[in-house]
C-alpha positions as CSV (number, residue, x, y, z in Angstrom):
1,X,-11.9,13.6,-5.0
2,X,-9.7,13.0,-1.7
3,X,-6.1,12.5,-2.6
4,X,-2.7,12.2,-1.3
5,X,0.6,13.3,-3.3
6,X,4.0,14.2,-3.6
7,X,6.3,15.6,-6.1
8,X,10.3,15.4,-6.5
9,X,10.9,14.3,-3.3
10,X,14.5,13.4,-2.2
11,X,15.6,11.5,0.7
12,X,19.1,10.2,1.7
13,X,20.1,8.2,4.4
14,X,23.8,9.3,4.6
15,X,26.0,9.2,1.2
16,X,22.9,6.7,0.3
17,X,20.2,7.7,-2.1
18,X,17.1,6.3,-0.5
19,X,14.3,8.4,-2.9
20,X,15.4,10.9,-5.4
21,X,13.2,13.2,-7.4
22,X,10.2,10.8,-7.0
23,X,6.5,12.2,-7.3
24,X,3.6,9.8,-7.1
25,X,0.0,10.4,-6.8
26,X,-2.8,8.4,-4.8
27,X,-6.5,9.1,-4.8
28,X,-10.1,7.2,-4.6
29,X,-10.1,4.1,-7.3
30,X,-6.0,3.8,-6.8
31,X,-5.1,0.7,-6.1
32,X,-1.5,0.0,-6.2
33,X,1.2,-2.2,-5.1
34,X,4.7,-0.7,-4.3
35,X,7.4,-3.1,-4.8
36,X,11.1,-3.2,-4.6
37,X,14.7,-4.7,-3.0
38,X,14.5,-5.7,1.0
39,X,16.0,-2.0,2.0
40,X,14.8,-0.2,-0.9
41,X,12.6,2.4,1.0
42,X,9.4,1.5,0.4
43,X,8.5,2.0,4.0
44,X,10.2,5.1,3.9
45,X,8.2,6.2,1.0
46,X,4.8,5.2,2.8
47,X,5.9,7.0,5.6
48,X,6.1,10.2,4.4
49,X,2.9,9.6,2.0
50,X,1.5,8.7,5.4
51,X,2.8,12.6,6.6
52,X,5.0,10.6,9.7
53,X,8.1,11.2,8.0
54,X,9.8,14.3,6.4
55,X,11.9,14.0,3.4
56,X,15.2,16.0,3.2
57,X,13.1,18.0,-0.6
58,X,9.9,18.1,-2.8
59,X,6.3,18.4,-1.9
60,X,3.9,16.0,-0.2
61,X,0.3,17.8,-0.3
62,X,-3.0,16.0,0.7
63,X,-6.6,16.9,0.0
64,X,-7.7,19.4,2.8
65,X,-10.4,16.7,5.1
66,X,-8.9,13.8,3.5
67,X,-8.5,11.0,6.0
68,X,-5.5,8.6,5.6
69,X,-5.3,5.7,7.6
70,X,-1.2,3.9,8.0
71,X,-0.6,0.5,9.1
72,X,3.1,-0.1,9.7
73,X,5.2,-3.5,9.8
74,X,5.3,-3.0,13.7
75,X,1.6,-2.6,14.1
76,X,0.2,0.0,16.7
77,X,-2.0,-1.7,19.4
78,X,-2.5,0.2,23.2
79,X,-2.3,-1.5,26.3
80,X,-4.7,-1.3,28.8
81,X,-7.8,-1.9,27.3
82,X,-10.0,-4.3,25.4
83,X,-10.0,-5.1,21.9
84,X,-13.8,-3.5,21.6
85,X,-12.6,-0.5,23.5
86,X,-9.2,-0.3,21.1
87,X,-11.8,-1.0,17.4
88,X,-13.4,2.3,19.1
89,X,-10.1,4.3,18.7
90,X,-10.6,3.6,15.0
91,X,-13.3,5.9,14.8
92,X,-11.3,9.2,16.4
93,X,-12.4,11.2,13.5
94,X,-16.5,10.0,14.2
95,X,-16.2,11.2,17.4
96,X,-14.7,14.5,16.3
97,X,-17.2,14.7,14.0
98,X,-20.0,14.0,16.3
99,X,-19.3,16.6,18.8
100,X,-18.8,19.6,16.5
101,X,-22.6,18.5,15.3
102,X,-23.6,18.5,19.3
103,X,-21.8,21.8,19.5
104,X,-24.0,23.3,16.2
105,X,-26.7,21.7,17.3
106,X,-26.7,23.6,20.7
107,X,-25.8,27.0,18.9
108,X,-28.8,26.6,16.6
109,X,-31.4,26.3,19.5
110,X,-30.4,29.5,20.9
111,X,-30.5,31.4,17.1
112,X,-33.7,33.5,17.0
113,X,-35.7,32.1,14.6
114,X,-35.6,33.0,10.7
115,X,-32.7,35.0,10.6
116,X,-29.4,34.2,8.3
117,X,-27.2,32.9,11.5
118,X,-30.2,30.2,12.1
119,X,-30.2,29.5,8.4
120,X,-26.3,29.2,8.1
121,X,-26.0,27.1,11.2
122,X,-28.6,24.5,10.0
123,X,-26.7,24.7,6.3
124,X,-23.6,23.4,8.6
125,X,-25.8,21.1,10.9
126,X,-27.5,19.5,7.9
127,X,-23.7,18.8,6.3
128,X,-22.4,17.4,9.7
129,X,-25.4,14.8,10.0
130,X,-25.0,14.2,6.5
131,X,-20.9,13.5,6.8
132,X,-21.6,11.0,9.8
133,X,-24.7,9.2,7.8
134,X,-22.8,8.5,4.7
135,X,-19.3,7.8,6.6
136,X,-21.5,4.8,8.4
137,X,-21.0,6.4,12.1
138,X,-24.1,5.1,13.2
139,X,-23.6,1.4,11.9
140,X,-19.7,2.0,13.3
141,X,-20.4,-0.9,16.1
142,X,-21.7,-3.5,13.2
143,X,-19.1,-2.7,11.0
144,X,-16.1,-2.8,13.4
145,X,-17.1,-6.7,14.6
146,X,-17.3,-7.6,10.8
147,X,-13.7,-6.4,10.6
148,X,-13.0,-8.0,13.4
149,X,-14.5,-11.5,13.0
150,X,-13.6,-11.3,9.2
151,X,-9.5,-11.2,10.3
152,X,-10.1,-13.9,13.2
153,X,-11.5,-12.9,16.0
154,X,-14.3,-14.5,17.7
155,X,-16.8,-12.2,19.7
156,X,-15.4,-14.0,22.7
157,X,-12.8,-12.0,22.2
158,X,-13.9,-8.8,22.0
159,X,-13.9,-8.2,25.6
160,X,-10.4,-9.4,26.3
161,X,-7.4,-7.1,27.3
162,X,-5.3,-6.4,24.5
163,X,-2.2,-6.9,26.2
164,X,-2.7,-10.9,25.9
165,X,-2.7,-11.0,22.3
166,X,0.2,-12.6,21.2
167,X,2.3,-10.3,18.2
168,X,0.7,-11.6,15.3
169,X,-2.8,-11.1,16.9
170,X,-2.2,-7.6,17.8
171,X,-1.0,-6.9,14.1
172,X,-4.2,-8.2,13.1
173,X,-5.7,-5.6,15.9
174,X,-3.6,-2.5,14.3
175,X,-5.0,-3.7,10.5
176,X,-8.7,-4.0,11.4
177,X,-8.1,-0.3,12.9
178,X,-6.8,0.8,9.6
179,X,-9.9,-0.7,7.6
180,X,-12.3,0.4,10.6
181,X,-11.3,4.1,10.1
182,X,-13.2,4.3,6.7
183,X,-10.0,6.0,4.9
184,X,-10.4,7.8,1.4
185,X,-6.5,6.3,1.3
186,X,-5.2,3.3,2.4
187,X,-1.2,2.8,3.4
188,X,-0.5,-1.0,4.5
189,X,2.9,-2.3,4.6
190,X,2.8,-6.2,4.8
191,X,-0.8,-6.4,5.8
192,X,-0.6,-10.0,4.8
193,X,2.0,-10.9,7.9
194,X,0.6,-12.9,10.5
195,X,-2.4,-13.6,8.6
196,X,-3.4,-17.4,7.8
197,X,-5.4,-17.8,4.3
198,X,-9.0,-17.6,5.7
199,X,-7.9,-14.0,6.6
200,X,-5.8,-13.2,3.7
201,X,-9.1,-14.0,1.6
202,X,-11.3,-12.0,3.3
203,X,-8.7,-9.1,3.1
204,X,-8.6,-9.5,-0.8
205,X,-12.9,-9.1,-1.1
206,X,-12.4,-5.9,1.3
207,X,-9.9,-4.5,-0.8
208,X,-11.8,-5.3,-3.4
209,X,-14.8,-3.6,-2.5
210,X,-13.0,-0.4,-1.1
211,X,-14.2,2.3,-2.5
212,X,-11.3,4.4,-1.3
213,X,-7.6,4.4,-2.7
214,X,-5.1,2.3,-1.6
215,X,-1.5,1.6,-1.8
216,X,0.0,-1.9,-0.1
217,X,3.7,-3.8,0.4
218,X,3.2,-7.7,0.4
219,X,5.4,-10.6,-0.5
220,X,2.3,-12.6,-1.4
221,X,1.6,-13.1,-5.5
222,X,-1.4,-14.0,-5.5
223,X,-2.9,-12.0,-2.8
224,X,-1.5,-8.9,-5.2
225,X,-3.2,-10.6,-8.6
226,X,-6.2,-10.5,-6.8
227,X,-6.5,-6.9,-5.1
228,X,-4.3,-4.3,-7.1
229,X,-4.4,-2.6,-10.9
230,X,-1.0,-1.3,-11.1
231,X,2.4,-1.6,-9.6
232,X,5.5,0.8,-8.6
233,X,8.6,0.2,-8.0
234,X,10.9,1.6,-6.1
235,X,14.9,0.7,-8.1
236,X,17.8,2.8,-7.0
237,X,16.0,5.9,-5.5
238,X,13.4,5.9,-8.5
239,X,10.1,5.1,-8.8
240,X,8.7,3.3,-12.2
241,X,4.6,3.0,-12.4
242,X,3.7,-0.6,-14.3
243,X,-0.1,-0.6,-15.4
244,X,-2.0,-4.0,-14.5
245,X,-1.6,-6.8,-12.0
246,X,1.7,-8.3,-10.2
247,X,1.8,-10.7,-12.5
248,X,2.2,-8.5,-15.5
249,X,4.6,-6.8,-14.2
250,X,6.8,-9.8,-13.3
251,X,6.5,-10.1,-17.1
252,X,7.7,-7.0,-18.1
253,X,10.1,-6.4,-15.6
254,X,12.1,-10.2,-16.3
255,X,12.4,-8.5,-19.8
256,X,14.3,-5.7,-18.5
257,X,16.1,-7.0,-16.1
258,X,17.9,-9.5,-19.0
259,X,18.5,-6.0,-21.0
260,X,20.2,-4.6,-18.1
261,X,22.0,-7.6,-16.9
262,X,23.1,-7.9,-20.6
263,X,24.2,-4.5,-20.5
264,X,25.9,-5.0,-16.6
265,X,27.7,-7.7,-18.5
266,X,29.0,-6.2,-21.1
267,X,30.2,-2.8,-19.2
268,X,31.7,-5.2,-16.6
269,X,33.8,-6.8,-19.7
270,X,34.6,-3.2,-21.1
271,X,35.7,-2.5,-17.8
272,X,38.2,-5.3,-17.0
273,X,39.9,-4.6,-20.5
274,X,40.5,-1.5,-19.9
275,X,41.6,-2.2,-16.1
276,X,43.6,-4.7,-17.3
277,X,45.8,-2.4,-20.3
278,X,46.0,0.6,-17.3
279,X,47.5,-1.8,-15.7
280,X,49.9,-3.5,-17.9
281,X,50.9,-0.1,-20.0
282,X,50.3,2.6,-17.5
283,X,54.1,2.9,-16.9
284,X,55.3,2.5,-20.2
285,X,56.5,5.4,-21.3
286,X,56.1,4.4,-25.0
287,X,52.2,3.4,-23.8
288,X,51.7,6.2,-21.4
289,X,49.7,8.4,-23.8
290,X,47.3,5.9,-24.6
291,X,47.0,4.3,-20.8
292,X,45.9,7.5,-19.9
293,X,43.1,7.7,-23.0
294,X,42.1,4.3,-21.7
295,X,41.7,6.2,-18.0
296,X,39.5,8.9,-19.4
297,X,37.2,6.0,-20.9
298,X,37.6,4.3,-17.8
299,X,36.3,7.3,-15.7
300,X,33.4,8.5,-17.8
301,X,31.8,4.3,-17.5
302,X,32.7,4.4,-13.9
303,X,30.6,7.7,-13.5
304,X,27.4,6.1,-15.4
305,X,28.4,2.8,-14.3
306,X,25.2,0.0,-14.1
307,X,24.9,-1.1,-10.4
308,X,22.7,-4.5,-10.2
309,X,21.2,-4.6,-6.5
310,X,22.4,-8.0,-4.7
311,X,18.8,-8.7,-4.6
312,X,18.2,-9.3,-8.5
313,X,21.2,-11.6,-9.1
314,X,20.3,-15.2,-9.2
315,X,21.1,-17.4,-6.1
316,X,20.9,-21.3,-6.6
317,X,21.2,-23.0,-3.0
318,X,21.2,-26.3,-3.2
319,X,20.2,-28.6,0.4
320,X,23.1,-30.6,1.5
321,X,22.4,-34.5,0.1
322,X,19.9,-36.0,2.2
323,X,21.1,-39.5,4.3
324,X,19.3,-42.6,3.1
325,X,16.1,-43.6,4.5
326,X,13.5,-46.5,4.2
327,X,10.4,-46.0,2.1
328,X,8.4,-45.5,4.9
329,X,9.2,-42.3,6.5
330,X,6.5,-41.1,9.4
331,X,3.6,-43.0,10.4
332,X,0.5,-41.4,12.5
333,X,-1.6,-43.4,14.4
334,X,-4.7,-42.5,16.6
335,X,-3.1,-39.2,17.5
336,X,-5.2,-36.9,19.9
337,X,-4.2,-33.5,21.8
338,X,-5.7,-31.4,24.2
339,X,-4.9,-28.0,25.9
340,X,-7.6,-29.2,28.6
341,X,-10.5,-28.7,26.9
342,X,-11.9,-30.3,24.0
343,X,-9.7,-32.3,21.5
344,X,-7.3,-30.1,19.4
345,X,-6.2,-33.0,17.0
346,X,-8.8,-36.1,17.3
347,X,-7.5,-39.8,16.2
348,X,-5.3,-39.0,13.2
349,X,-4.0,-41.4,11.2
350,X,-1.1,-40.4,8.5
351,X,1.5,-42.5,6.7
352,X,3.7,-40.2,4.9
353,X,6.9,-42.1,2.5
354,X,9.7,-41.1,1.3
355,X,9.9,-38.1,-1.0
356,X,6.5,-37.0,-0.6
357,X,5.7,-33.2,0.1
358,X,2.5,-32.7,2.4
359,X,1.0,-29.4,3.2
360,X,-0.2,-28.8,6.1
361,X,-3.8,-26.3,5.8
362,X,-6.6,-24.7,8.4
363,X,-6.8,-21.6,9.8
364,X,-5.1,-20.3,12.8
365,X,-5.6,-22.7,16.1
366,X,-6.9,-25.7,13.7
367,X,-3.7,-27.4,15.5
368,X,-1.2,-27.0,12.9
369,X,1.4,-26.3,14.5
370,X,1.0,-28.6,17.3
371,X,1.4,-31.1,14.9
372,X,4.5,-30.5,13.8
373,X,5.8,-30.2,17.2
374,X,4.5,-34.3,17.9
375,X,5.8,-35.1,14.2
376,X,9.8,-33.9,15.5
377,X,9.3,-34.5,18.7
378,X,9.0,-31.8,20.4
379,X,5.8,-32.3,21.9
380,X,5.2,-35.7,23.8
381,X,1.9,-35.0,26.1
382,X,-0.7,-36.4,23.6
383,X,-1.7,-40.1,23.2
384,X,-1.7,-42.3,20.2
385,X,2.1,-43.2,18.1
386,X,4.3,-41.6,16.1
387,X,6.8,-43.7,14.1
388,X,10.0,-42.8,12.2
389,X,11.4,-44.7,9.5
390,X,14.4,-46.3,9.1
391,X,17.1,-43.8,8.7
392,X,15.0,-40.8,9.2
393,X,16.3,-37.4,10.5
394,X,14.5,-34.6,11.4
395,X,15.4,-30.8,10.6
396,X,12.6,-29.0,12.5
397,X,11.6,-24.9,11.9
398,X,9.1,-23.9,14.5
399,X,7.4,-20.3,14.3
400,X,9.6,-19.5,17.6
401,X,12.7,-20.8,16.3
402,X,14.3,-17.3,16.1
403,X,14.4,-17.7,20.1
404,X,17.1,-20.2,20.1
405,X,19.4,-18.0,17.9
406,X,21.8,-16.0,21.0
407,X,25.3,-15.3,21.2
408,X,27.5,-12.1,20.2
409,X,29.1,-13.3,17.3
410,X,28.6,-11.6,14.3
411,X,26.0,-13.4,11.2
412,X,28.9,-14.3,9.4
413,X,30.9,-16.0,12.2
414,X,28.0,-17.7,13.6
415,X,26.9,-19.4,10.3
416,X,30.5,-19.9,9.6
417,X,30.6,-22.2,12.8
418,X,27.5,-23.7,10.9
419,X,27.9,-24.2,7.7
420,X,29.4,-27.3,5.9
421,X,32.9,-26.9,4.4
422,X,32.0,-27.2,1.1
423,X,29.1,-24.7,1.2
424,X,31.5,-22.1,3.3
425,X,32.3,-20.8,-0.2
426,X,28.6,-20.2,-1.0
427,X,27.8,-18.9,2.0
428,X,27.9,-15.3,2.1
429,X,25.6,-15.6,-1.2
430,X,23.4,-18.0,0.8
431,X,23.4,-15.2,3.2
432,X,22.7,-12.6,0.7
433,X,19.5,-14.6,-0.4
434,X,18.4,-14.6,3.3
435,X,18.4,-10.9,3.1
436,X,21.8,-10.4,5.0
437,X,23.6,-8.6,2.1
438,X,26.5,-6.1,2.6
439,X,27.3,-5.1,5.6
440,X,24.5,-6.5,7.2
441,X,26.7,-9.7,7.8
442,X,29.1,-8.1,10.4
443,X,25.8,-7.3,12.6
444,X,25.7,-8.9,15.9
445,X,23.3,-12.4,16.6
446,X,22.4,-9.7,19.8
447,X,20.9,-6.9,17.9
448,X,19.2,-8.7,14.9
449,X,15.1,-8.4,15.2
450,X,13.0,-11.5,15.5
451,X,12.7,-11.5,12.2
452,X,16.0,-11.3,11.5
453,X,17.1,-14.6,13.9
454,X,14.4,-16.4,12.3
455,X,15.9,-16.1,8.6
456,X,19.3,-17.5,10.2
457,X,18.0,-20.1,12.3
458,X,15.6,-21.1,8.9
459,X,18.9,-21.0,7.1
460,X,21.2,-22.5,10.0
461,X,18.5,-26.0,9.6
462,X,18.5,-26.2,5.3
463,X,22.6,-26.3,5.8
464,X,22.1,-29.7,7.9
465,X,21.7,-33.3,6.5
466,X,18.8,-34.3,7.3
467,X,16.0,-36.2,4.9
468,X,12.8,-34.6,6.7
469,X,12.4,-31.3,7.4
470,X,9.1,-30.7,8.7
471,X,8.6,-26.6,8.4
472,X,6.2,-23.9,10.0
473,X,5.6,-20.8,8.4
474,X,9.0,-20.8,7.1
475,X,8.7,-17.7,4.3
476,X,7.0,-15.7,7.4
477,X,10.1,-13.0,7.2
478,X,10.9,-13.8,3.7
479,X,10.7,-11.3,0.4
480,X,9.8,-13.0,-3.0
481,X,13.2,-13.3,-4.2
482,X,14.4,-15.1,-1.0
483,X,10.6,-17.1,-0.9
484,X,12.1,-18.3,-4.9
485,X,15.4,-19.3,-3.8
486,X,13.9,-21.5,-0.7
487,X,11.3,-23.1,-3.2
488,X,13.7,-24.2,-5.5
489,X,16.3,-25.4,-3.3
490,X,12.4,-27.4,-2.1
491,X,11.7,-29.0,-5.7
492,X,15.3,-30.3,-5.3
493,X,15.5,-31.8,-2.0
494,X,16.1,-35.3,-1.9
495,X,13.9,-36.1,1.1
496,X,10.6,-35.7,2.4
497,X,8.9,-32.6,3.6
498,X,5.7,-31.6,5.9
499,X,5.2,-28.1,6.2
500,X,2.3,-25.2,7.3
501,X,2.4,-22.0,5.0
502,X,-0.2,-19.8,3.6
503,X,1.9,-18.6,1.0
504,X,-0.3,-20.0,-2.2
């Protein structure tokens, strides 16, 4: 049985503890979630299951012939080529295979005939062709465009350069490679990103059929329920193994968290008393003696002391209060677009009113996005009307909002210029939810990753007072606990929202 493990393996990233003593074990039938804090290490940790990275000790050891296939956040897409041509690279280890058989084959027919080194050779031969027959080599072509066309491509586009895929696209290319390749072990961190549900679906049934191993990062629930058996998670350099689905262990692990935050409480209270007589008695001579005992209890809870990750303490954000507007809030009529071909969005009609939440669904260039853009505005070649309500402002998150976020100010000082007085108190938790915790909030707009700019500029628009905010993709770069603070701060807007997700 192919497998992939590791055992006590340590890895710090300065005075940091990113993995310490952890030993996990992945083979055929695995099918595992790993979970944890934004900036936990669970890319790390696939890494070096993956054999890219090295850990500073312990063992990583994997089944001699096993074959591993990675994907990573970034993707790995060449240029220069079409998307056929880059499916092909998928099957490196076919080819291999395929020309040590040629290269048996041709020994054989040279062997004299009957004696052991014939015999041996076609005992090796046999084993070759049997390897590529039940890996599916000679059905490779078939299976590759079902990949393919099962995460969105049409077979027009098998023949078009990769380089003008946009970067969600050629993260679908680098994920199709991964489940081309035929793996015994899966690695996929965020598979799900860039993927709208039709895809996500049809990754759950492959998963689910795998007959390989797999272990997967995603920020989607429900994709998880429906593809994995167990979860780990990686807490302060440890990793903890929960038997059944995600949702199970949301269940379990809300129980310990309130043991733990009940015991972070309580040390915290223990501390500040005895902070607080060190303080008052420490130079007392008549209290010196037991200042000091109080110092001795001090240190020993300060050496074991309960650290709660910024990530697991509860964040209410509340929207600023949304203006007053009429009852009738947007109102679609006849609307048709076109990119010069045939009609993208054909005579719509929509009334939407105040307070309603619409979702908008359909897979990836159903127009979705283009109608948001003629819903705030930002999009005025198409014909029919668009009216706004009485009243009615518009906060508007588009999927390349992060492009409008420049400057060399730090996080902190930009949103400070941003942010409502009487949020400015709130803000470096708002921050914190966004996934700007720490020091992250003294990095520069200029060096933050798309990502990055599009979790201020998403936060930068739910700090404005608007009463329609009309959303695309906005939990794209979120984790679940920032995905739960922007859906609750949602259940208690006061105005109306239209939005694209494919988050379920």
């Amino acid at each position: 049985m192919a497998f992939v493990q590791f055992s006590k393996v340590s890895l710090a990233f300065g005075d940091r503890d990113i993995l310490r003593d952890v030993s996990l074990n992945l083979q055929a039938g695995t099918k595992a979630a790993l979970t944890g804090a934004n900036g936990a290490g669970k890319s790390t940790l696939i890494k070096i299951l993956a054999g890219i990275s090295e850990p500073d000790s312990g063992t990583r050891v994997a089944e001699k012939g096993a074959r591993l296939a990675y994907l990573p956040q970034s993707g790995l897409v060449h240029h220069g080529c079409t998307l056929r041509e880059e499916a092909d690279k998928a099957f490196a280890w076919g080819y291999e295979l395929q020309a040590e058989c040629d290269r048996i084959g041709t020994q054989l027919q040279s062997c004299k005939a009957g004696s052991a080194e014939e015999e041996r050779l076609a005992l090796v031969h046999s084993e070759l062709l049997s390897k590529l027959e039940s890996s599916g080599w000679y059905h490779r072509q078939s299976a590759a465009e079902q990949v393919l066309v099962g995460l969105g491509f049409s077979k027009a586009d098998f023949d078009k350069a990769t380089d003008c895929f946009s970067g969600g696209w050629q993260m679908r290319i680098a994920l199709a490679k991964a489940l081309m390749a035929n793996p015994d072990i899966l690695l996929l961190d965020e598979p799900t990103n860039y993927l709208d549900l039709e895809a996500r679906n049809w990754l759950e049934k492959f998963l689910s059929d795998f007959s390989g191993g797999f272990l997967l990062v995603s920020h989607d629930r429900y994709f998880l329920d429906h593809t994995i058996n167990e979860v780990y998670e990686l807490f302060g350099g440890s990793l903890k193994r929960y038997p059944g689905n995600f949702s199970h262990y949301e269940k379990v692990r809300a129980t310990e968290l309130e043991t733990l935050m009940a015991e972070y409480e309580k040390q915290q209270q223990e501390i500040a008393h005895l902070e607080d007589f060190i303080n008052r008695f420490g130079y007392k001579a008549t209290k010196a003696a037991q200042a000091q005992e109080r110092q001795k209890m001090l240190d020993k809870i300060l050496a074991n002391k309960i650290e709660i990750p910024e990530s697991l303490k509860k964040i209410h954000f509340s929207f600023p209060q949304a203006p007053h507007s009429g009852q009738l809030v947007l109102t679609l009529e006849k609307i048709c677009k076109s990119y010069g071909g045939p009609n993208v969005i054909s005579n719509l009609d929509l009334v939407l009113e105040k307070n309603e939440r619409l979702v908008v669904a359909g897979r990836n260039g159903a127009g979705k996005s283009t109608l948001l853009r003629i819903v705030s505005g930002h999009d005025s070649d198409f014909t029919g009307t668009v009216k706004l309500g009485s009243g009615v402002s518009i906060g508007y998150f588009s999927q390349d909002s992060a492009e409008k976020i420049t400057g060399s100010q730090t996080v902190l000082q930009y949103m400070e210029e941003r942010c409502p007085l009487d949020l400015i108190p709130k803000l470096r938790d708002m921050l914190g939810a966004f996934l700007f915790r720490g020091d992250d909030v003294f990095k520069s707009i200029s060096v933050l990753s798309g990502g990055e700019k599009s979790r201020i500029a998403l936060l930068e628009l739910l700090l404005r007072p608007v009463n329609l905010l009309v959303l695309d993709e906005p939990t794209n770069h979120l984790d679940m606990h920032s995905k739960d603070v922007l859906l609750e701060a949602l259940k208690d807007f006061g105005g109306t929202v239209i939005f694209v997700s494919h988050d379920r």
